[in-house]
C-alpha positions as CSV (number, residue, x, y, z in Angstrom):
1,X,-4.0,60.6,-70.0
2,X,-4.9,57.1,-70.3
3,X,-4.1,54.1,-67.9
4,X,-2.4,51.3,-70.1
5,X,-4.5,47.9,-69.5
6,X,-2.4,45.2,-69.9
7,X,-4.5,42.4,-69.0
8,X,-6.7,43.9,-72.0
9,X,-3.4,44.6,-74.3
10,X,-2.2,40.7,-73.0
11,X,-6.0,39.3,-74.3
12,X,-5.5,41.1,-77.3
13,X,-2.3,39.8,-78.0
14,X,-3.1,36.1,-77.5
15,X,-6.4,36.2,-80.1
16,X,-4.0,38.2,-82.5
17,X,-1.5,35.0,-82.2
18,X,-4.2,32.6,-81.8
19,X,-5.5,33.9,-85.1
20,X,-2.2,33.9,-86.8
21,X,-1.1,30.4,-85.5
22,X,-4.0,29.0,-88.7
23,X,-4.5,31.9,-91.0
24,X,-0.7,31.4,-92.0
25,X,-0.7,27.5,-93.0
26,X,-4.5,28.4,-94.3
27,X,-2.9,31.1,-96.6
28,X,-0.1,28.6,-97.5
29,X,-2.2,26.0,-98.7
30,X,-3.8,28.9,-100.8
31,X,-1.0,30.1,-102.0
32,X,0.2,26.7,-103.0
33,X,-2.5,26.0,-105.0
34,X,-2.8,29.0,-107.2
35,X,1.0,28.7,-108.2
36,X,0.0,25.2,-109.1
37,X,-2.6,26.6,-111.1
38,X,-0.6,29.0,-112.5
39,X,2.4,26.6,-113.7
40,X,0.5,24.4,-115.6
């Protein structure tokens, strides 16, 4: 069986919400502009 690493899984974690914290607003902002686009 395999021993569970948790200061790997914990590493892992933080750059997944690290990443998240500006692809959302970046995503937003892209969003945003093609309704924009869209509505005119």
């Amino acid at each position: 069986m395999t021993v569970h690493d948790m200061d790997k899984a914990t590493e892992t974690y933080g750059g997944f919400m690290a990443t998240l914290k500006w692809a959302v607003p970046v995503i937003a902002v892209i969003v945003f502009i093609v309704v924009a686009l869209i509505a005119d």
